[in-house]
N, C-alpha and C positions, 0 to 999 in steps of 0.2 A: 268857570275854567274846567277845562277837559279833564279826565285821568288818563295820564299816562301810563302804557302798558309796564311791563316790567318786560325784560328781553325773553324767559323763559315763557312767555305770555304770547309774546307777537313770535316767536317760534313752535309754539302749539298751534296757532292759526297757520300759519304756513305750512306745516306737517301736513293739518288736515283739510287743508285748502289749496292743493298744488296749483288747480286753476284761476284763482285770483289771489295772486301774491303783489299787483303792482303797490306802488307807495299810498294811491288815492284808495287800494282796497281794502288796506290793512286799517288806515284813516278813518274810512267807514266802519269797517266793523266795530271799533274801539270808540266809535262816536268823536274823533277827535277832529277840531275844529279851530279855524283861525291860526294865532298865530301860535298854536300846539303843535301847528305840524313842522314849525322848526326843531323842536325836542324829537317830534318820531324820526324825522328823517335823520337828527344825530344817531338815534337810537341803532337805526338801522345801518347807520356807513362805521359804526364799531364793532357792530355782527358783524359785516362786511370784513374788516379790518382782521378781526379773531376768526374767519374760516369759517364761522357758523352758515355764513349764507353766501351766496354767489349773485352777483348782480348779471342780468343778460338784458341788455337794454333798459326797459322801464320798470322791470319783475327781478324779484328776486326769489331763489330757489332752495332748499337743501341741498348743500353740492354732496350731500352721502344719499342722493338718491338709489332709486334700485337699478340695479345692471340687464338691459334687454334679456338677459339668461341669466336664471337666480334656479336657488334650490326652496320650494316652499313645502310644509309640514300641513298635512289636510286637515283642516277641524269636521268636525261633525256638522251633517246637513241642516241648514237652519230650519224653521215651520214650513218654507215654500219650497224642502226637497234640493237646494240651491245649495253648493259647497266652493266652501271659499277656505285660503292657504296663510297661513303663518309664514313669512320669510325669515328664514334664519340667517339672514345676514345684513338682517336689519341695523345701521348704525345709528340714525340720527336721533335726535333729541327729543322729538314730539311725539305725537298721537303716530302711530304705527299704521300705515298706509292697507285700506281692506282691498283684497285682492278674492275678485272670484272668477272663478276656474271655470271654462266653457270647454265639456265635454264632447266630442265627440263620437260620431258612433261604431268608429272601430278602434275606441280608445277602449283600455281595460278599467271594467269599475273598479272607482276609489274606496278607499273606507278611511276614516277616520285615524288618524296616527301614519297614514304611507306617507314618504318623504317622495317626491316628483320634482324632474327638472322640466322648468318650462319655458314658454318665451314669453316676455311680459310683453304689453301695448298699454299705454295709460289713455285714461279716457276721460273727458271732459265734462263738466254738469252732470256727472253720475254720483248714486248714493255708493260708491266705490270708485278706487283712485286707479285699478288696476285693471286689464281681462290678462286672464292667463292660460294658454295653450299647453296642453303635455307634447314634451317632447319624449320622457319616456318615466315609468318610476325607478327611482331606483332601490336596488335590492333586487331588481329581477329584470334580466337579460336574458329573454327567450331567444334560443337559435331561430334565425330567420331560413326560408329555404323558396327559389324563384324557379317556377318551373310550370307547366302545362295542367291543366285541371282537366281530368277525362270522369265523368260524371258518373255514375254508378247506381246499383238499386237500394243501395245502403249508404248515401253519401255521397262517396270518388274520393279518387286517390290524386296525388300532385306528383309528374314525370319531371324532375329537379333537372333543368337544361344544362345543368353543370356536369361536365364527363365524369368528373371525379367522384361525382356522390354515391353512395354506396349503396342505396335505397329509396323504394318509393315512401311516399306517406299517406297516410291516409284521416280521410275528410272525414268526420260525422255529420250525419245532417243536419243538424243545429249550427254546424262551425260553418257551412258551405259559404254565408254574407252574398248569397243570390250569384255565386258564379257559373257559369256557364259552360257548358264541355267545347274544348278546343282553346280555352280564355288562358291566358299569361296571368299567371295570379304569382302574389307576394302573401306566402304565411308564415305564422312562427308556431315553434311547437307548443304543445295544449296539454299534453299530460305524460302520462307511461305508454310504453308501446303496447298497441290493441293487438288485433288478430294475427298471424302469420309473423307476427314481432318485429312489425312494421312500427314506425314510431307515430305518431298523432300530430295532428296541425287544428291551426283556426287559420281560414282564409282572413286576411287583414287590407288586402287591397288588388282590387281589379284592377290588371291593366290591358284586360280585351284584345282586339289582334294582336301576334306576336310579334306580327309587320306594323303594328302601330307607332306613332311618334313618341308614347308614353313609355314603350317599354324599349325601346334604342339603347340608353344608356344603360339600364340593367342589363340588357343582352353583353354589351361590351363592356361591364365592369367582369360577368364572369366568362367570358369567353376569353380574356386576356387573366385570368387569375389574380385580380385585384382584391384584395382582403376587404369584405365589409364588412364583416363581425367583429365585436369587440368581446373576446373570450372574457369569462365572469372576474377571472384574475381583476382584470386590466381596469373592470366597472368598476371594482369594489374599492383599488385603490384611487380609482377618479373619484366614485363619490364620496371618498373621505379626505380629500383634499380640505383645507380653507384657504380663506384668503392672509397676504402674509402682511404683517405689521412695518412696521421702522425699524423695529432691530436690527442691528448691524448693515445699517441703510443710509442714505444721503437721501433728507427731504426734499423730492423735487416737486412736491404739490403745490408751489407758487407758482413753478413755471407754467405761463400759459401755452401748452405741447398742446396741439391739435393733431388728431388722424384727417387724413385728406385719402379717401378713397373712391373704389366705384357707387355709385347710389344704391347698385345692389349690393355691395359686399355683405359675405358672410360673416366675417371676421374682423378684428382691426389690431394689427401686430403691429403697428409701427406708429409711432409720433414725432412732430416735429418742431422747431421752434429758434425763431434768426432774429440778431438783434446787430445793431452797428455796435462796433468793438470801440471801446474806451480808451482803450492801452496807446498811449500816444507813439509809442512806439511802430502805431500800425495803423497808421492814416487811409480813410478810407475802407479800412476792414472790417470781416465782420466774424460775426460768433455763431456756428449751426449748431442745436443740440438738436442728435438722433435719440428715441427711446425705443426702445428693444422689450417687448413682452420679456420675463425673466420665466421663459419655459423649466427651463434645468433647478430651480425652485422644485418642481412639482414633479419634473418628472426625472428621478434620481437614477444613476447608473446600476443598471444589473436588475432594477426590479419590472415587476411587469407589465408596467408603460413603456419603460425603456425598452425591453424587447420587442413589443408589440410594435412600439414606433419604428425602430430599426429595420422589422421586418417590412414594412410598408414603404419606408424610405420616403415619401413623400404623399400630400395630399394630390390627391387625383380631382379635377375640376369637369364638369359638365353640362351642357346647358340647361339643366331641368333640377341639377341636385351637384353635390360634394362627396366625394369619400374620405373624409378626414384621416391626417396620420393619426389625430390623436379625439379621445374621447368629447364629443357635447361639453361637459363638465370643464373640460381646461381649452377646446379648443373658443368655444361659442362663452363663455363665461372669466373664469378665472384667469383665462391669458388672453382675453382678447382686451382693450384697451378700452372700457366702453367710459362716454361721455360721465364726467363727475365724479366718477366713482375710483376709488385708491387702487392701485394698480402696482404690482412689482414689477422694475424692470431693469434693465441695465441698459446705458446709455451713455453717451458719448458727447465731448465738448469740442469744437474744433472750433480752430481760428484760422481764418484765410485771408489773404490778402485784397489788395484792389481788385486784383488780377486774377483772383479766383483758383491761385496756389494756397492746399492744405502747409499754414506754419507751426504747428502744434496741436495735439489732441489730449485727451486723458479722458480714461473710461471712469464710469461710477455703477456704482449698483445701488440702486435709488427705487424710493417710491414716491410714484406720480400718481399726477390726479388732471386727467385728459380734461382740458378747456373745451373743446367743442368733436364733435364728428360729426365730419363736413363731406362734400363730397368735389368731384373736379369739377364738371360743371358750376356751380357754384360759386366755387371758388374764382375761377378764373373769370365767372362774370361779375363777381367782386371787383376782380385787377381790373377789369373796360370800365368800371363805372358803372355798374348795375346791380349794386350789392341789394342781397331781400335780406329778411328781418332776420336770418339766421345767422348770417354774416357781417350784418351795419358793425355791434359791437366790435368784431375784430378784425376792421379793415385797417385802420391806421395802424394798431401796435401788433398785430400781428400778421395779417396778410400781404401788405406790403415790403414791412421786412423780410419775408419768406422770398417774395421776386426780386429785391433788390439784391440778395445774395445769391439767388439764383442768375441773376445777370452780369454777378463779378464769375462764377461759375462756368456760366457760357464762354466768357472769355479764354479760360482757362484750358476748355473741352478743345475750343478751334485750334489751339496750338499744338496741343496733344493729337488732334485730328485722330477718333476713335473713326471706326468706319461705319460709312453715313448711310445706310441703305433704305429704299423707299418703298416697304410691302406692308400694304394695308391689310389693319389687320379684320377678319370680317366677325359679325356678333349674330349670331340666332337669336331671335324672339319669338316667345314659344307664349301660347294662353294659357289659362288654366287646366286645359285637358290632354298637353303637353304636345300639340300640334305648332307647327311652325307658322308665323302669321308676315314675317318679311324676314329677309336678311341683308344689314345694311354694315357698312361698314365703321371701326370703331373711330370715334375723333382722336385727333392727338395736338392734342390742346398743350398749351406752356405749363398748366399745371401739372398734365404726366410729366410735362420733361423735369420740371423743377422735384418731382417725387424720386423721379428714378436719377437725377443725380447729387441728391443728396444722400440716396441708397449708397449711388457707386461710392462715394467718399469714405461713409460710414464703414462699406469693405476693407475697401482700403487701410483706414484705419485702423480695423482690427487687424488683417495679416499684417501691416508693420509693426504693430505691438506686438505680437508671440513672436515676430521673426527676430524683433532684440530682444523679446525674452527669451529665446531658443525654445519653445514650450511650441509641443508637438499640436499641428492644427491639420484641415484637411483643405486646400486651394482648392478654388475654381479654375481649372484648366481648362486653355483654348490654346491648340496650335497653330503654328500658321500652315496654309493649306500644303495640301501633296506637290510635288513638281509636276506630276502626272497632270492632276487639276488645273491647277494653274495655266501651262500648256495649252491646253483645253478652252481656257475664259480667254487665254492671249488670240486662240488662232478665232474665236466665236467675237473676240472686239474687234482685228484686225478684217475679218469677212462681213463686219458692219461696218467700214471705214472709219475705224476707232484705233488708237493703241494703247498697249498697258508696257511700261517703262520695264526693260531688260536690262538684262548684264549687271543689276545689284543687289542689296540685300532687300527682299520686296518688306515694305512698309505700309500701314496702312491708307496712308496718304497717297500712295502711287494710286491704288484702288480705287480712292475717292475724285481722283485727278479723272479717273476713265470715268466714272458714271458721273458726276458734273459734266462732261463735255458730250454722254448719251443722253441727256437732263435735257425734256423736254423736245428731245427729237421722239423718230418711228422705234429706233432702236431703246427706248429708255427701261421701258421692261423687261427686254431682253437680256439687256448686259445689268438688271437686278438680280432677276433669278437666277442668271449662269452665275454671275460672280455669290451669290448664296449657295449655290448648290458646289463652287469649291471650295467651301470653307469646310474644315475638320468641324465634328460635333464638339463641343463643350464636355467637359467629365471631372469627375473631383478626383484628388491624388494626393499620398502626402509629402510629395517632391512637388517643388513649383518650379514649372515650366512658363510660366507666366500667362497676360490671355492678350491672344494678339487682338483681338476685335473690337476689346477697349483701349488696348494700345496700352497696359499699365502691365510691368513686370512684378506688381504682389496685388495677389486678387484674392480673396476667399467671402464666402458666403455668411452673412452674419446677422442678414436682416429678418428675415422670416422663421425662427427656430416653430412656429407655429406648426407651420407647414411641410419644414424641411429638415430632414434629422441632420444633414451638412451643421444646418444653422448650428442646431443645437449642439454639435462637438466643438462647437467654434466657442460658442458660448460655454461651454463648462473649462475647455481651457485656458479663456479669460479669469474664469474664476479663480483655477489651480494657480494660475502666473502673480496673480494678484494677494493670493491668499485670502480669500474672502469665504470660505466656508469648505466643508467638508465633501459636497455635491460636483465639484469638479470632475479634471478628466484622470481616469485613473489608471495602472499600470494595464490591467485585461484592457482597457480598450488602447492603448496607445496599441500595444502588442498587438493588437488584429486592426488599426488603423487603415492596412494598405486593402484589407479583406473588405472590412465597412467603404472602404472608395468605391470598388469594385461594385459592389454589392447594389450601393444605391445608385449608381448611374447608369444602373442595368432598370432598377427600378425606375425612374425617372424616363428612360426611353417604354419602357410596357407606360407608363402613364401618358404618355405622348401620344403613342399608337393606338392605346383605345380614346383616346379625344379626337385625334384626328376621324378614327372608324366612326365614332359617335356623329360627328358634324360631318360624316362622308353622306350616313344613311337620315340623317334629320333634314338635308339638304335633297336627297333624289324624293323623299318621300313628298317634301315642299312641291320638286317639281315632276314627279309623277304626275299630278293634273294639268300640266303643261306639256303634255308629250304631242308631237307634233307643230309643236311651236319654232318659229326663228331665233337666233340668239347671234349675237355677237360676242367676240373670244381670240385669243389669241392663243397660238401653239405654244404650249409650255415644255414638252418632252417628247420624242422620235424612240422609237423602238421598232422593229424586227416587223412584229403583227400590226403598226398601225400608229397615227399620230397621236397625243394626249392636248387637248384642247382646255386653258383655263376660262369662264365665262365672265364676260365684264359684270352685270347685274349681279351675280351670286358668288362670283369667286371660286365655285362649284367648276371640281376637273373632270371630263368625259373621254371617252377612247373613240375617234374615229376606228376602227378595224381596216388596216389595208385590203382586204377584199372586198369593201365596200368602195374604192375608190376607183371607179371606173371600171374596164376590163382587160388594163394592161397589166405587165409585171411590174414590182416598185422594189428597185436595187435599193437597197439598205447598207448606208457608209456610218459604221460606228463612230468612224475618227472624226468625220465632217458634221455628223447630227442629222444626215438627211437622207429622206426616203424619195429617189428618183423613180421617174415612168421611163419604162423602155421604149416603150413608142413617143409620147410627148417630148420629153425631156423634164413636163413637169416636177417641182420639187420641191418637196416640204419640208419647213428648217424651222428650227426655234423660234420665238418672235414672231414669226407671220399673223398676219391679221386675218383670220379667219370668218365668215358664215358658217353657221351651220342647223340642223333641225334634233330636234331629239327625237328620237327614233327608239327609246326605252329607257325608262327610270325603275331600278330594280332598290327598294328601301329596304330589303333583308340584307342585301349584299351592301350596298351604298354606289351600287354601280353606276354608269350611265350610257348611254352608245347613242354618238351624234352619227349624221350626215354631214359631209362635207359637200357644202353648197359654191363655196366664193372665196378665194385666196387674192387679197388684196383688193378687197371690192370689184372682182373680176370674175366670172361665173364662168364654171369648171364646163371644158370640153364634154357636151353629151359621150356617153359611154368611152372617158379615156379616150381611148385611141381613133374612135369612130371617126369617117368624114360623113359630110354632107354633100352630096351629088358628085362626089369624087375630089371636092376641097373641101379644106378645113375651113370650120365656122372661125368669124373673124375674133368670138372669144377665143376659141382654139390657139388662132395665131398668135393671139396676147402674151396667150397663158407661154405656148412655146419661145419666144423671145425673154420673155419674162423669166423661166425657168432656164432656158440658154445662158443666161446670163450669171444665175446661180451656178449652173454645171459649171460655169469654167470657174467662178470665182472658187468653187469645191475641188475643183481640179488643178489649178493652181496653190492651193494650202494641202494639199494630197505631194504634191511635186516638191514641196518647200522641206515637208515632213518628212519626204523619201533623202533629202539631198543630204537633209542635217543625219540620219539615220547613217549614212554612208560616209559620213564626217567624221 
């Protein structure tokens, strides 16, 4: 007869064996045999039962594994020169997972006793459970500084591309890391100030032309004054952070809450978790818990996270990198929600109907323990019947409840009728040397849809909770558009033989009425992007105006305090309402409440603008080596100097220049949107299906400048106006019937405008 283990036994094995944890390997190593392995396998579904282990398929795990971002303490180099990390937040029961650290060579040497934050990767069939990357140590927060390397006889100096910096810096020869004069280099500073009281750097990373694809996003983080430094303040209260227990908490670590994210996400602030509702009272219904990172834990009002955050107002996102609102330490670690590991959050219960109406909610402030991080893809080829091994576990009890109340949901959404609008959104892919390799556009799979409206609910949720507790919060604000605009989309539907519903109070659904019936016609584009471009921007305020776009009169921001310091005043107000701790919202910020609205959705549009600049010049740089090529595109915007052309392939917008278009003049009708030829009558309007060549791709600027070749697969009269042998060529004639036809229709909503103006 076999020995059977004892549970602190077959928990030591598992500690130090994360890669063969299934039922036959534990078996084995214990010599256990016949019919002992009915005893191990009790043994183990009571672990199971008491939290000690987590079953995922056929293996079982320490569900207090380590978090992708941990803090580890350096031991001393072993005999092979090799250093390896203590993790200090190490929970589990067993042998203590060895983790060694792979330096790189513009990391700064370790020594013995530094505390380092890093990213962990677990590795398989190694005499180590762990590799560990620095992310940075901590206790020291060198000022970083991005600017031009001009080479010298003693060194060089770095000319800091940012207007505001107040001096050069200077290189020593040893710090130079092989850079180059004219090179875009990232260094941080290295000691006291040398010669001339100039301060000191060590180059830390080349990134070669300053027109290169690598250095894009740094050019537009400081060229729009977006904060990348985290002043030493802000470190020191990041790295003395821990993680928070139960106390004054609801255990929600049974709940199986999954993050469903992007495959690359940096972060994971959000979890979720649907079940059919019991309450007979509510046949057919079901139960959604949102879980919320519990940011306002860590980062307390008035200290200097909280300002630092506030000053940022939000994470800035781009294709190569992140500028986080808040420190590595709580954004990549202690607030992000990583797979197993206990996690503080605040979260929320709702119950809805068949019909995918919210009938009750009640917040909690809880700690979880994230069942899986998952990604959409995946997931949603789970729901078609394609689950892989990531997913088999939690397809019945979890992922299919997730769609089924996502589909009482949708129900919900169509009578609400939010406005449906159809713009793809497009993704850069960039290599490792931060060159562009295609640009394709993003999916939108049922899994976005089912994330983002269980987000909307969850808002929801929160502003009707402080709005009956009176407890001061900050909305998401959306108006409904200008009359001006409006006007505008009415006269650009009816001149595509479209209409948008007059003489009432306009609703979302009137909108959606017009672009279903431009749905799948020539005009479908066109009346997306006019009716986009009259909508008011979005802003946060502590008056609700409500948001017309989602069609819901209480809206405020409450899911991502990660990211966005909205979140987080939403989140600390929860608290004060509740009374759940002292970290609430307090009198100094209710009193500057309307300042902080202001403030961050000023921040929030500079974060827009340098994303958009970023994907302007990452895209001409892509097609710089396509210059001279054809494309096809449709005219997105008319102005004065010339048409804006969007390209189908890339999404990418370029300027025809009106002096490139022929050799006539081209009257320019603000109110109509279009640029007439005086001699043609040719006419260029929104929506047209354009040819065209590219003629310069400029990646400093992000610029572009086509030729206009062919307007409705019709190719443009030689030189405008020109004949041939004293008649026009019979594209000519096309083009001018074609464009006759626009004149009058332009001139007929010009007469319509004058009459009502007279009225």
């Amino acid at each position: 007869m076999s020995r059977i283990p004892s549970k602190a036994e077959i928990l030591d094995w598992i500690s130090a064996n994360p890669t063969h944890t299934s039922k036959r390997d534990i078996a084995k190593a214990f010599g256990i045999k016949g019919a002992d392995r009915i005893d191990l396998k009790r043994i183990l579904k009571e672990l199971e039962a008491e939290g000690h282990l987590h079953k995922r398929k056929k293996t079982y795990r320490d569900p207090d594994q380590l978090p992708p971002v941990t803090v580890l303490q350096v031991k001393a180099p072993d005999a092979d020169g090799d250093l390896y990390g203590r993790p200090l937040e190490w929970h589990g029961e067993g042998v203590e997972p060895v983790i060694l650290i792979l330096p790189r060579a513009s990391d700064p040497a370790l020594g013995e006793g530094d505390k380092i934050l890093v990213k962990l990767q677990q590795v398989p069939d190694q005499d180590h459970n762990y590799e560990a990357r620095l992310i940075r140590r901590i206790g020291s927060n060198p000022r970083r500084v991005l600017g031009i390397f001009r080479a010298g006889s003693e060194g060089g100096r770095i000319v800091p591309i940012d207007k505001a910096a107040s001096s050069e810096w200077m290189v020593a020869p040893d710090a130079i890391n092989g850079a180059k004069d004219g090179e875009l280099v990232e260094a941080e500073q290295a000691g006291p100030k040398g010669r001339m009281g100039l301060p000191r750097a060590r180059i830390v990373e080349r990134l070669g032309d300053p027109a290169a694809p690598k250095a894009v996003s740094l050019i537009a983080i400081h060229q729009h004054g977006i904060p990348d430094h985290f002043p030493d303040p802000v470190m020191t209260e990041a790295d003395a952070a821990k993680p928070m227990g139960l106390k004054g908490r609801e255990d929600l670590r049974e709940l199986p809450l999954v993050t469903i994210d992007p495959a690359d996400a940096r972060d994971h602030d959000d979890a979720c978790y649907a079940h059919s509702d019991d309450d007979p009272k509510n046949p057919g219904g079901h139960v959604i818990w949102v879980a919320i990172a519990d940011v306002a834990a860590y980062v307390r009002p008035g200290s200097a996270l909280d300002r630092e955050a506030r000053k940022r107002g939000n994470s800035s996102y781009f294709p190569d990198r992140v500028v986080p609102m808040l420190p590595d330490r709580l954004s990549g670690d202690l607030c992000s929600l990583h797979e197993g590991v206990p996690r503080a959050c605040i979260a929320v219960r709702m119950q809805v109907d068949a019909e995918g109406n919210k009938i009750g909610h009640r917040f909690v402030r809880g700690l979880m323990r994230s069942a899986a991080s998952l990604h959409y893809a995946e997931v949603q080829d789970a729901q078609d019947g394609d689950a892989n091994e990531k997913t088999t576990p939690f397809l019945e009890d979890v992922i299919k409840p997730l769609f089924a109340a996502y589909a009482a949901l949708k129900r919900a959404r169509a009578v609400r009728e939010p406005l449906d609008l159809e713009l793809p959104e497009r993704k850069i892919i960039l290599d490792d040397a931060g060159s562009v390799t295609s640009v394709a556009f993003r999916d939108r799979l049922d899994a976005h849809k089912l994330i983002e409206e269980f987000m909307i609910l969850a808002n929801v949720a929160a502003a009707e909770t402080l709005i009956k507790k009176r407890s001061p919060l900050l909305f998401r604000v959306h108006e409904e558009p200008a009359q001006e605009k409006l006007e505008a989309l009415r006269e650009t539907a009816r001149a595509a033989g479209l209409n948008l519903a007059k003489g009432q109070v306009l609703q979302t659904r009137h909108l959606n009425a017009l672009l279903n019936h431009a749905a799948g016609t020539d005009e479908a584009e066109l009346i997306n992007i006019s009716t986009l471009r009259s909508m008011q921007q979005a802003y946060y305020n502590p008056e609700n105006f409500g948001h017309f776009g989602l069609a819901l009169k209480n809206y405020a921001h409450f899911t991502s305090p990660i990211r966005r310091y909205a979140d987080l005043i939403v989140h600390r107000s929860l608290i004060s309402s509740h009374g759940w701790g002292d970290d609430g919202l307090d009198a100094a910020q209710i009193e500057r409440l309307e300042e902080t609205a202001t403030h961050i959705s000023d921040t929030e549009r500079r974060s827009m603008i340098a994303e958009r600049d970023t994907t302007d010049r990452y895209l001409a740089s892509y097609l710089s080596e396509r210059v001279g090529n054809e494309f096809e595109g449709r005219i997105s915007g008319i102005a004065r100097f010339g048409a804006f052309v969007k390209l189908d392939e890339t999404g990418a917008d370029g300027l025809v220049p009106v002096r490139s278009i022929g050799r006539e003049f081209f009257h320019f009708d603000a109110q109509a949107g279009t640029l007439m030829g005086a001699d043609t009558g040719m006419t260029l309007a929104i929506g047209q299906r354009v040819t065209v060549r590219l003629v310069q791709a400029a990646p400093v600027t992000g610029g572009l400048e086509l030729e206009l070749l062919a307007i409705e697969n019709l190719e443009l009269p030689k030189g405008g106006g020109s004949r041939k042998g004293g008649r026009r060529s019979p594209a000519g004639r096309t083009v001018k019937r074609k464009a006759a036809k626009s004149k009058h229709k332009a001139a007929k909503v010009r007469r319509k405008v004058e009459r009502k103006r007279r009225d």
